[in-house]
Backbone as CSV, one residue per row, in Angstrom:
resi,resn,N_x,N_y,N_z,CA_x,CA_y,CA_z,C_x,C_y,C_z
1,UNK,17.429,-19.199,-110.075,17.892,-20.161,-111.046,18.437,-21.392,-110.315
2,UNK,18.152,-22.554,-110.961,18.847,-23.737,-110.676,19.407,-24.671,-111.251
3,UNK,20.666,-24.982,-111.022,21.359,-26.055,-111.884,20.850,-27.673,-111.929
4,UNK,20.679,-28.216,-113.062,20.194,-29.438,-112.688,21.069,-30.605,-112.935
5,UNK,21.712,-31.804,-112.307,22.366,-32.847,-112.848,21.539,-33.860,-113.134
6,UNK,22.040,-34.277,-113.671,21.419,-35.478,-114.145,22.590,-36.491,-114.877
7,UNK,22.282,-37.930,-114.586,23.075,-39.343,-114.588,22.161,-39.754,-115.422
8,UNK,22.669,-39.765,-116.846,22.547,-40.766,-117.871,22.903,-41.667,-118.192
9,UNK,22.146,-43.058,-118.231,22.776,-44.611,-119.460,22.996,-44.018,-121.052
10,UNK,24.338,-44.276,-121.203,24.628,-43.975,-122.973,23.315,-44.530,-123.748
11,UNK,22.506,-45.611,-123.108,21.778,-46.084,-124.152,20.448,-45.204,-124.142
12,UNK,20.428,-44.567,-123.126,19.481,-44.016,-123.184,19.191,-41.858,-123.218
13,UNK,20.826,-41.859,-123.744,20.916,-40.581,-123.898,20.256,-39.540,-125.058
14,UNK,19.624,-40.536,-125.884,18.963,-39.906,-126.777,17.318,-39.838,-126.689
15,UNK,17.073,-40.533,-125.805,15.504,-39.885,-125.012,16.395,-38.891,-124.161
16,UNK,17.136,-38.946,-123.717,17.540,-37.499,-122.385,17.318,-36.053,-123.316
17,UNK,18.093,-36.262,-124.966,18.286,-34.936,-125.752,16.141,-34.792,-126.150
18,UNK,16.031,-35.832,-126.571,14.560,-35.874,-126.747,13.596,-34.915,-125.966
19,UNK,13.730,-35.147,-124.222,13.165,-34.590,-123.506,13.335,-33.211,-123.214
20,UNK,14.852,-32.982,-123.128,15.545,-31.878,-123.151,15.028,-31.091,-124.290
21,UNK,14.673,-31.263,-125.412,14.124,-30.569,-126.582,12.576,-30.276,-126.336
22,UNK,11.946,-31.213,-126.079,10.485,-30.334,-125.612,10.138,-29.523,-124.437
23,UNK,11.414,-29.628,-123.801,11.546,-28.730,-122.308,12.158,-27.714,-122.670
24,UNK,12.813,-27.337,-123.907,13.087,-26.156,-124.603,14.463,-25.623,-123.934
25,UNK,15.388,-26.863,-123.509,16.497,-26.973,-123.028,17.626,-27.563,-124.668
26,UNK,18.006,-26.458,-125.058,19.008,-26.230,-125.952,20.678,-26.259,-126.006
27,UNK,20.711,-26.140,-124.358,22.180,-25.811,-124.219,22.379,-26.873,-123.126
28,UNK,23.321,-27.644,-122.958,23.775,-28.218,-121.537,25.195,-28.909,-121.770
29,UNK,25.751,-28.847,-120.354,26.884,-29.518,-120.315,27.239,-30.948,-120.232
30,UNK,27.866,-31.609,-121.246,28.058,-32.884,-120.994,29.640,-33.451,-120.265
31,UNK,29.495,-34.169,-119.663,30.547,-35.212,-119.076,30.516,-36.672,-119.241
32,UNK,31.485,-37.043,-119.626,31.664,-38.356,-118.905,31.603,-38.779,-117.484
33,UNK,31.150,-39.496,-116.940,31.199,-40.291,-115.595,32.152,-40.876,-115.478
34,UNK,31.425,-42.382,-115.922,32.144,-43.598,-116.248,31.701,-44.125,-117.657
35,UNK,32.369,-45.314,-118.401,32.261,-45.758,-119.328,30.555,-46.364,-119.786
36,UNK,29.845,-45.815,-118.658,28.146,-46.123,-119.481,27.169,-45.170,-119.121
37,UNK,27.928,-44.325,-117.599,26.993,-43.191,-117.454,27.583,-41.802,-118.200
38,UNK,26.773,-40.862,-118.410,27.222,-39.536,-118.789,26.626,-38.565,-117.766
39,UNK,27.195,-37.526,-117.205,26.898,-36.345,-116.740,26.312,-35.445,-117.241
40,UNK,24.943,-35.154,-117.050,24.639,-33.272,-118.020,23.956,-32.501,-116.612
41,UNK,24.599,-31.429,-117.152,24.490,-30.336,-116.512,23.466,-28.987,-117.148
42,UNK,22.561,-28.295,-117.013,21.823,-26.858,-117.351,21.210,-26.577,-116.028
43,UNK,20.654,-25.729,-116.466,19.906,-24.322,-115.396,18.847,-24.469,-116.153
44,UNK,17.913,-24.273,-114.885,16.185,-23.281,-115.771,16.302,-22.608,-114.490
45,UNK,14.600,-22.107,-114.612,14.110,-20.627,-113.502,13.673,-21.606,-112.987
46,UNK,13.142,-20.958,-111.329,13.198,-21.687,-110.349,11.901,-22.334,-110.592
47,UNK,10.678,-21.496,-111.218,9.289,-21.765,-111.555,9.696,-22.603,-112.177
48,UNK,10.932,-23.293,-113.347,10.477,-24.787,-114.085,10.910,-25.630,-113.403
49,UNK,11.668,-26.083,-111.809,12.284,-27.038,-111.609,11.193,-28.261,-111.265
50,UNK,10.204,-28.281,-110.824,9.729,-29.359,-110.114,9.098,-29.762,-111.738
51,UNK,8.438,-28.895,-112.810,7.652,-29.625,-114.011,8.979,-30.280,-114.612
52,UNK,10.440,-29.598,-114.931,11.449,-30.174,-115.459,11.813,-31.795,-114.934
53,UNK,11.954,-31.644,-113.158,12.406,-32.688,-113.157,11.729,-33.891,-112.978
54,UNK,10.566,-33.300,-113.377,9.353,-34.841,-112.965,9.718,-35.385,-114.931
55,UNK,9.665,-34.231,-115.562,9.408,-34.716,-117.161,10.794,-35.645,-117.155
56,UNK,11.754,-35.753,-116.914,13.020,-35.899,-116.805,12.940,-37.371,-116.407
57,UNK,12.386,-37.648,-115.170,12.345,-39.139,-114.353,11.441,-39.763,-115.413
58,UNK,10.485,-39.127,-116.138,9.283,-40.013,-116.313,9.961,-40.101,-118.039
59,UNK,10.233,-39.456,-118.704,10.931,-39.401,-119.979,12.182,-39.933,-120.411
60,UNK,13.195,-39.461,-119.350,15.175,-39.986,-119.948,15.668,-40.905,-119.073
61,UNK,14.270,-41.565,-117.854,14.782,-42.390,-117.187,16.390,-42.204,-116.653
62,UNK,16.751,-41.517,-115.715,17.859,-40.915,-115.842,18.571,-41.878,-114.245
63,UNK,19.993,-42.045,-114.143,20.171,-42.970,-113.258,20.160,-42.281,-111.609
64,UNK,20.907,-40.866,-111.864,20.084,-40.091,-110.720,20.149,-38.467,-111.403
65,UNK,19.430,-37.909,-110.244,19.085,-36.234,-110.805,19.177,-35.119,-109.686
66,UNK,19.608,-34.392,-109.535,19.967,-33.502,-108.673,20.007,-31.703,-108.718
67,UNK,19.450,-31.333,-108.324,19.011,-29.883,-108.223,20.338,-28.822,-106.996
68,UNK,20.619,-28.510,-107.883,21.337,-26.929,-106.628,20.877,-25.778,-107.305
69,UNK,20.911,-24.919,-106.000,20.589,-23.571,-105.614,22.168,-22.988,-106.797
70,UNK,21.537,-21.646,-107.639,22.812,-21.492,-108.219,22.822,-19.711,-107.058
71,UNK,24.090,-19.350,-106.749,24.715,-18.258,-105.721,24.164,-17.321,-107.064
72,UNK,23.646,-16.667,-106.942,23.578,-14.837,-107.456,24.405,-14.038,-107.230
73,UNK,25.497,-14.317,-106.477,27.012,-13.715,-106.071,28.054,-14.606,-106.066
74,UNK,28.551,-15.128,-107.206,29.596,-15.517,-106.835,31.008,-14.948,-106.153
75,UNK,31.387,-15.458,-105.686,32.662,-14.365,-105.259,33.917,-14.885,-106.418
76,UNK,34.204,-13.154,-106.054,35.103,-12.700,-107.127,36.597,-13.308,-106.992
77,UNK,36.963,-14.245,-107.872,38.607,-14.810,-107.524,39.770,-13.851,-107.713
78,UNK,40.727,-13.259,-107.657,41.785,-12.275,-108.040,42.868,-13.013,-107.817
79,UNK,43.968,-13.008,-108.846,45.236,-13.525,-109.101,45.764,-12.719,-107.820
């Protein structure tokens, strides 16, 4: 699995949900940046990252986009 970021223009965050909907991406995390970019955050399988993030550049025009490796172990925090 991999997490994907991606840097959105507010003006153009509604091609981002657009694209995100025919990529059958339903769930993601949003942030603020700054006052014109937004942050989103999801995961796909490793088999969708390169078709995801080409649809992504070529579709939500996005300001940048970034892929990490997600750990299959996180380690365990204890109070």
């Amino acid at each position: 699995m991999k997490r994907i970021e991606t840097l959105i223009r507010r003006t153009n965050f509604a091609k981002f949900c657009h694209c995100a909907e025919k990529l059958g991406i339903f769930g993601f995390a949003l942030a603020e940046n700054t006052k014109t970019i937004l942050k989103a955050d999801f995961v796909v399988g490793d088999q969708e990252v390169k078709d995801t993030v080409h649809a992504m550049l070529e579709e939500a025009s996005p300001e940048g986009i970034a892929v990490f490796k997600l750990d299959p172990h996180p380690p365990i925090v204890r109070p």
